[in-house]
Structure formats: structure tokens, C-alpha cells
N, C-alpha and C positions, 0 to 999 in steps of 0.2 A: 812802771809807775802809772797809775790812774790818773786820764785829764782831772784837770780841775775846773777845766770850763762848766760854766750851768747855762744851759739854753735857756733861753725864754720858754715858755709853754709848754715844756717838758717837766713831767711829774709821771710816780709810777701809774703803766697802764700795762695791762695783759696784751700776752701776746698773740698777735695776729693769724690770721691760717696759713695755711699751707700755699708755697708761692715763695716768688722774690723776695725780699723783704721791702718797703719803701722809707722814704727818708727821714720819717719820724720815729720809725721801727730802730733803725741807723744812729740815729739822734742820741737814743735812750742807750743804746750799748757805749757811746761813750763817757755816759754821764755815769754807768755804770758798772765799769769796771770791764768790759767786755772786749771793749776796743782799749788799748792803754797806750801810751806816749809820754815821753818825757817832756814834751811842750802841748800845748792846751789842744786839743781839734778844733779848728776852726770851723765857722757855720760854710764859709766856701767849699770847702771841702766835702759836704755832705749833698747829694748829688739826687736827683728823684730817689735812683734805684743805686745805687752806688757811692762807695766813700775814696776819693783821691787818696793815693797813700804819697807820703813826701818822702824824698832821698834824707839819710841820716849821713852823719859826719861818715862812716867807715866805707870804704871800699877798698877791693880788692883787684887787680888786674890779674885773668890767669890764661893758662896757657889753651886754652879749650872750654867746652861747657861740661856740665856734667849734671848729675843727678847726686845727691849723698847714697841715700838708700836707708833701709827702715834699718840697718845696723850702725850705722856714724853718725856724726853732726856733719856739717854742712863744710864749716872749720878744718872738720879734722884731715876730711876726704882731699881737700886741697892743700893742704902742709903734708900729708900722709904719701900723698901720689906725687907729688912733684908737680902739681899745677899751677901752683902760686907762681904769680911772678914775682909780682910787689904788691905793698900795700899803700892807699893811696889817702890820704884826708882832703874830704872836698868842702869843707868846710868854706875856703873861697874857690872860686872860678878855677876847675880845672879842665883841661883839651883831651876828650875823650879821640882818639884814631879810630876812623875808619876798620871794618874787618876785626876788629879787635875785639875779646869778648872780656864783659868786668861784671862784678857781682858788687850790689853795693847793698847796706840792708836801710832799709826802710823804717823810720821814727816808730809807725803803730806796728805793736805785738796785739795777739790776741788771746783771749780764754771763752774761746765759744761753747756754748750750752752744746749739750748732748745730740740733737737735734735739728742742729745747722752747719752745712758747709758752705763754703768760698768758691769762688770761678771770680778768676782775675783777666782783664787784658789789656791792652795798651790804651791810653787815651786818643783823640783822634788827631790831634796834632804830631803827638810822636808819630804815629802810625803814618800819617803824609808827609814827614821825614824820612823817610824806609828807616826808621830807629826799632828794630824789635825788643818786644821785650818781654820777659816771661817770670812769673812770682814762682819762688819756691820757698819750701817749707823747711825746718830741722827736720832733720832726718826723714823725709818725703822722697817717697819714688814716681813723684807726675808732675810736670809742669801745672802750672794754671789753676791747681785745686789744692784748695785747702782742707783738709779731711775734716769731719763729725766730733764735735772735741776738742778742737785744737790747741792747748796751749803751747805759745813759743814767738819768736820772733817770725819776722819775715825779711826776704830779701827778692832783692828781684836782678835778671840775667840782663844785662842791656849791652845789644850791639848793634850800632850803626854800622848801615851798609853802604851809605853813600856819603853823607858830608862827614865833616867833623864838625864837633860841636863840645860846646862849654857848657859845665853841667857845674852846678853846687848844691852844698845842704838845701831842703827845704822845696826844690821842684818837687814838680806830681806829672808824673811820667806813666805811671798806671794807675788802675782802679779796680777796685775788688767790692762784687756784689755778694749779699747774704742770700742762702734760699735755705728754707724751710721745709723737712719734708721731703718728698720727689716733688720735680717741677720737669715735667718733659713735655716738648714743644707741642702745640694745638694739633690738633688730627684733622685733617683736609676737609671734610666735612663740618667742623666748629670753625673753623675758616671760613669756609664758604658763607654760616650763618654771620658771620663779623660780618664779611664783605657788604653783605645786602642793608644795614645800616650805617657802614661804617666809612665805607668807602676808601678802601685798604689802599689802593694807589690810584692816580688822576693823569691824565694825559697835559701836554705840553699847552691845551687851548682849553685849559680849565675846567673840561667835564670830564667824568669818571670815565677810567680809561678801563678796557678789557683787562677783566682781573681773569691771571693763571695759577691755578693751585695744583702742585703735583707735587706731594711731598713739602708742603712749602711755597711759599709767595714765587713765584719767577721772576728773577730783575734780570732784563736786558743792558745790553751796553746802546751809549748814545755818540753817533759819529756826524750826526747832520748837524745837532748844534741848538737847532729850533731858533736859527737869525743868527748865530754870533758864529763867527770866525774860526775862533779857535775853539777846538772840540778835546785835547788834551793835552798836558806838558811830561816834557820826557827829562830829568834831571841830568847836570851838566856834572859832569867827571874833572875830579881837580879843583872842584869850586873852592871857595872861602870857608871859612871856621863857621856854623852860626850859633851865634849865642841864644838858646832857649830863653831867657828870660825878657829879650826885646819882642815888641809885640808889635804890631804892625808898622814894622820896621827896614825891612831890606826889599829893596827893589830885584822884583824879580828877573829880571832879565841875565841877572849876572849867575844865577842858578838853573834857571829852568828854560828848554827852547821851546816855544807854543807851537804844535801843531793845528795846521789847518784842517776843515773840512776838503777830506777826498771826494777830488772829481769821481771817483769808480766807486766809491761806495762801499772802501777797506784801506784797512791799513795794515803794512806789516810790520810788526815789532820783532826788535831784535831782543835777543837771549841774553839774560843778564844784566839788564838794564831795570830803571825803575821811572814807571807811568804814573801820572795820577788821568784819570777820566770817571766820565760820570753816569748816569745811570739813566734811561730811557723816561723810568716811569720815576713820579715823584710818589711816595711812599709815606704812610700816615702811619701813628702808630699811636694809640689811643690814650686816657691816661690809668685803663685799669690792664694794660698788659706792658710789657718790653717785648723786644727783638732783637736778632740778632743775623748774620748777613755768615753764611759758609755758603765755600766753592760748591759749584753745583754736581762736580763729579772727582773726590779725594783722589781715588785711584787714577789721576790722568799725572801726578807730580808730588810735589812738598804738598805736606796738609799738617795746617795748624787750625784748630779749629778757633782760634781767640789771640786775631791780632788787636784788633780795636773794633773789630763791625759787630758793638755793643749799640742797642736805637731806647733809649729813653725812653719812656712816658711822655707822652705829648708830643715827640720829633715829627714833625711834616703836618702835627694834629691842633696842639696849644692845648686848652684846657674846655673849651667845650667845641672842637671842631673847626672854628675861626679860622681856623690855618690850612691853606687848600694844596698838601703836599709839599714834601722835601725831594730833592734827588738825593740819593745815596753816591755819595765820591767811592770810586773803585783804585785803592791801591796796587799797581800791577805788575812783577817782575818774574816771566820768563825764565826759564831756566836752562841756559846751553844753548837752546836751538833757536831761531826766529819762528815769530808764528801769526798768521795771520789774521784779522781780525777783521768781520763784518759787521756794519750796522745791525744794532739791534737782534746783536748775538746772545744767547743765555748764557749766563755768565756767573748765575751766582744764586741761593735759595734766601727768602728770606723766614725764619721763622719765628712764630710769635707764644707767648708765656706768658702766663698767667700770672700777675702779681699778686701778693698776701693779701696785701689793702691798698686802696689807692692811694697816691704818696700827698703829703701835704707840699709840697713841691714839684712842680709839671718842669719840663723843658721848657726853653724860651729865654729872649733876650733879658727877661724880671731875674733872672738867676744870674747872668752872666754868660749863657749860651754861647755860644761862638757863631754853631753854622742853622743857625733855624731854618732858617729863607734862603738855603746855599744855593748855588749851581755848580757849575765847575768849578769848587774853589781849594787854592791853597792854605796850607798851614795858618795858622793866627801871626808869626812871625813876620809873613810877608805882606807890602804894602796893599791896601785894600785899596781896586779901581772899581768906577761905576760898570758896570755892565747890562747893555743894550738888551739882552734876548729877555723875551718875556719868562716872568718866572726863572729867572736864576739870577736876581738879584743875590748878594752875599750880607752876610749882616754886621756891621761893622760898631754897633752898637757896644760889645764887649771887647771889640780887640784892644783896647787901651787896657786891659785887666792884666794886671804883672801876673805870673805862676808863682814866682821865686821870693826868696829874703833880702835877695841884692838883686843889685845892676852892672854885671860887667861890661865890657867897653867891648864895641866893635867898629868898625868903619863901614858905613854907609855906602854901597855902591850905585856909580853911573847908572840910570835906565838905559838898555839898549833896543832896537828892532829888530828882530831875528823872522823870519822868511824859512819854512821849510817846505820841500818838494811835496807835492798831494799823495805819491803810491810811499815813494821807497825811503824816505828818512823817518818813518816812524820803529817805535821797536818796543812789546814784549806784552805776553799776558797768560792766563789760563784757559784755555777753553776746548771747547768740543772739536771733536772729530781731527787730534792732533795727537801722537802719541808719547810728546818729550814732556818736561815737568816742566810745572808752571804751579803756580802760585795764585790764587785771586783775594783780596781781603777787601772788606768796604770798612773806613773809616768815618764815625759819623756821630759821635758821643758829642 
């Protein structure tokens, strides 16, 4: 069913070039029949470069992931094969398990024009959940893309790897951008030209730090801190339920242990574990291109190209430069083995894209932002402190914005102080010169 919301300022306009689409681009597909829903799109929902998609009443709990493929529906392959578990109405507050993989479909379908596909990925709060999640299509053989054409619904694969959590109708747990055309990432030399007015990342003492382009921006990992203590948190096992819909809400301490700054100048993560840490250089990102953050070398483990390390229009930039770099948070989970990590290890590429037009909405706290001004920060869920190191203030301006249609109940936990060793209590990540699987994602929407 077609929204029936009307935007303001929306009226027919031709379409844009070749590129991302941006958020007026976005705007107009709702309004006209392109994006459809059974309840109206919201103007929140519509993103610079991207539209939230929200959980629908149906889900499914099954025994595995899968693919359909270009001969079945999505449906059929899991009543077909025996993968169903059950099926599940989340209409109110349901306890999604750890481990456990569910398919749930998502409000907007789509009837995209001939000349546009999809590239979905998690938002960035799921993603510093270790909540994965991945959109697939009726009868689609690829995660994450939505083919040239598309009509049909959408659903998306979502499984938490660490806590559990309460999920209902009406979250937005992923998001799916329009492109136009091809749109394949800048070439090292068009980069180079950004850099020289653009000033693609900035160092920790506010002047433009040495920009590296090889294939892509280089983000290093950050272990010093730049003044503050703790350099990253390692998720606690057995924790609480959390309820996605409380917003700066739960005290961290009952979730996450803060790692200090090592005396030696590395940390070792263990295997199987999930890190959040942050990213050396703070990172700009304009508002006539987006970004996006892949491991720096697929072949060293797991490679998904599109957990969440989606970067806005404007992120670490605002709308005419005002904003003098972001850190990129590095989601990080190891795989099996421990491995070791040193300061200001490369860690991850960052690549940049050309938008259609530029969006009539930039990133930043005026939208509802979450991390503009972040440093090492957690999820929107959990309770927001000041924080001392220059430039990694966190922005706390949005965290009172619900996601959801309700509010389910949770219990507030104690603050506590947790202490860990400088070498050997840390644990897990992806990187060089290691040859077990690992994982790197930056979460940063």
C-alpha cells in the first residue's frame, strides 16, 4: 500500500544523476509509490543518504540462515526445508536469544524504477550491540542488495551475538540506501584531490593529520586515548536482556568491562569475543559524498562488506566544514584465536562516493544524530558520561529520541567500577600480520 504521508516541500522533480540517491531523492519515492507501507514514512526515517526500514508485526524464528534463491520465495524455502521453527508476532515486546537466527519482514516493500538498486546495512547502534543484520529480498540469491527493479517486500536476517534483547513492531534496526547508475568508490588520486581542500581526517590536536590513501582512506586503531583512560570495552557474557527501545538508559558497567590504556603499547584480544574501540584519526566526510569503512584485508577471516560502517553526508564534516572531525568506533570480534593489537594498527579502509545531488539534509545533532562529536562511544542505549579527552566528547543531544512504537520495561542496573590488567584482559579483532579470522566493522550512521 502506498504512504499517504505528503511532505512538505516535496512536489514532482526530475531525477538526479548518477550516485547515491539523497534525502529529497528518498523523500519523493515515498510519496510516490516507490517506497510503499502500510503505515505512513515518517520524515525520521528519511536519512541524508538512506531510509530506516522498521520491523513489521511477522517474524519468523528458524533453524539456520539461508538464501531463497532466484527459484522460491523466501517463505516457501523455509516451510519447504524444514527451517522454520516458529513463527513469532512482535507486535509487542518480544526476547530475541542470543545465537539464534530470526527473519522478520520489514513495513516498506518496494517498486524501484529500472535504473536503481539497494545496498542495505545495519544501523549503528545495532551494530555496537554485535546485533547483525542482513536485508534480503523474495527470491534474491545476495545478502545486502536489492537488485534493478525490484518489486516485492523486504525482510531482514537479524541475530544477536551477544546480549539478548527485546525487539517489536516499528524499530529500525537497518537502513537501505538508493544508487543510481554505477557508483563505485573514488580512485586514489580523486581522493588525494578531496584531501587538499577537504581535509579528509584531522589529528587528535585539531590540525590536519597525515592523510593515507592506498586504495582508500587508512583508519588506524587508537590505544593511547589522547588523555582518557579507557581506550575500549570488551562485552560482558550472561549480561541482562536490553530493551532497544530505552535510550540512554542502562548503566554501563553491568554490560561492558572498560579497558585501560596499556602500559606496552598493545593489547591482546581474545577470540570470540566482541570489542567496541575507536579509530586514530577523526574522519570528515563531506556533504556532496558518503562513505563507507571495509576491513582492510577480507582474506585474513569473515568478510561482510555492510555491517553498519555506512558515514553520512556531513559525519565528522556538518554542512559547510564547521565540524573538525569524527572518530570512527570499530566494532571488533575475533574469531577462535586471540590476537594481538597495537596502537595505531591499520585496521580498516575507508572509501568515499559520490552522491547524485547533495542531500537537503546533512548529518548532525538538527536531524537527530546520535554520534557527530563521538569518541569512544557506546550504543544510544546506554547512559551518556562526560568525557575529559579533548575531541571525544559524545553527543547526547539525541539520545532521548525513542526508535520504537512503545516502551517496554526493563530494570535499571547498579553502576559499578571495573579495573582491568594493561597486557592480558583484553580480547579480539581483525588485523594484519595474523592468519585466524577476524572480523573488523566501523559503526557510525
Amino acid at each position: 500500500m502506498k504512504s499517504g504521508l505528503l511532505f512538505s516541500g516535496v512536489g514532482d522533480c526530475e531525477p538526479g544523476g548518477e550516485g547515491i540517491l539523497p534525502s529529497q531523492e528518498i523523500r519523493q519515492f515515498a510519496t510516490t509509490g516507490v517506497i510503499c507501507s502500510p503505515r505512513e514514512v515518517t520524515p525520521d526515517q528519511i536519512q541524508p543518504a538512506s531510509i530506516d526500514l522498521r520491523l513489521w508485526h511477522e517474524a519468523y524464528r528458524v533453524r539456520a540462515s539461508f538464501l531463497p534463491g532466484k527459484s522460491t520465495t523466501l517463505r516457501h524455502k523455509a516451510t519447504a526445508n524444514g527451517l522454520l521453527d516458529r513463527e513469532i508476532d512482535i507486535t509487542d515486546p518480544v526476547l530475541l536469544e542470543p545465537g539464534v537466527v530470526y527473519l522478520i519482514r520489514v513495513m516498506e516493500s518496494l517498486a524501484l524504477p529500472h535504473d536503481v538498486h539497494g545496498i542495505a546495512n545495519a544501523k549503528s547502534s545495532t551494530g555496537r550491540l554485535d546485533i547483525h543484520t542482513r536485508l534480503i529480498t523474495e527470491c534474491g540469491d545476495e545478502f545486502e542488495r536489492v537488485p534493478k527493479g525490484y518489486h516485492g517486500d523486504l525482510y531482514v536476517e537479524v541475530v544477536s551475538r551477544t546480549f539478548p534483547i527485546l525487539v517489536q513492531r516499528g524499530m529500525k534496526l537497518n537502513q537501505l540506501r538508493f544508487v543510481r547508475g554505477q557508483s563505485d568508490p573514488a580512485a586514489d588520486s580523486a581522493l588525494r584531490n578531496l584531501a587538499e581542500y577537504d581535509l579528509l581526517v584531522r589529528g587528535d590536536d585539531n590540525r590536519p593529520d597525515q592523510v593515507h590513501i592506498d586504495r582508500g582512506l587508512r583508519v588506524t586503531v587508537d590505544l593511547q586515548g589522547n588523555g582518557a583512560d579507557i581506550v575500549a570495552y570488551q562485552a560482558k557474557n550472561n549480561a541482562p536482556p536490553i530493551d532497544l527501545s530505552r535510550i540512554n538508559h542502562y548503566d554501563k558497567a553491568e554490560f561492558w568491562t572498560p579497558i585501560l590504556k596499556p602500559s606496552k603499547g598493545y593489547l591482546i584480544l581474545e577470540g570470540d569475543r566482541f570489542y567496541i574501540l575507536a579509530s586514530k584519526q577523526r574522519v570528515r566526510v563531506g556533504p556532496r559524498h558518503a562513505a563507507e569503512m571495509v576491513p582492510y584485508d577480507p582474506t585474513t577471516g569473515e568478510f561482510r562488506a555492510h555491517y553498519a560502517g555506512f558515514f553520512d553526508p556531513g559525519f565528522g564534516y556538518g554542512a559547510g566544514g564547521e565540524i573538525q572531525g569524527t572518530k570512527a568506533v570499530l566494532e571488533v570480534r575475533p574469531h577462535g584465536i586471540p590476537v594481538l593489537l597495537e596502537d595505531d594498527q591499520f585496521v580498516g579502509r575507508l572509501l568515499y562516493y559520490k552522491m547524485a545531488e547533495t542531500p537537503d539534509k546533512i548529518y548532525g545533532v538538527s536531524i537527530g544524530s546520535s554520534y557527530q562529536q563521538q569518541g569512544l562511544a557506546l550504543s544510544k542505549q546506554f547512559k551518556v558520561e562526560p568525557q575529559s579527552a579533548p575531541g571525544s566528547t559524545s553527543t547526547s543531544a539525541a539520545a532521548a529520541k525513542d526508535d520504537t512504537e512503545a516502551t517496554p520495561h526493563q530494570t535499571v542496573a547498579k553502576l559499578r567500577t571495573t579495573e582491568t590488567d594493561d597486557d592480558d584482559s583484553i580480547l579480539k579483532i581483525a588485523f594484519p600480520d595474523n592468519r585466524g579470522e577476524h572480523g573488523i566493522n566501523a559503526k557510525n550512521h
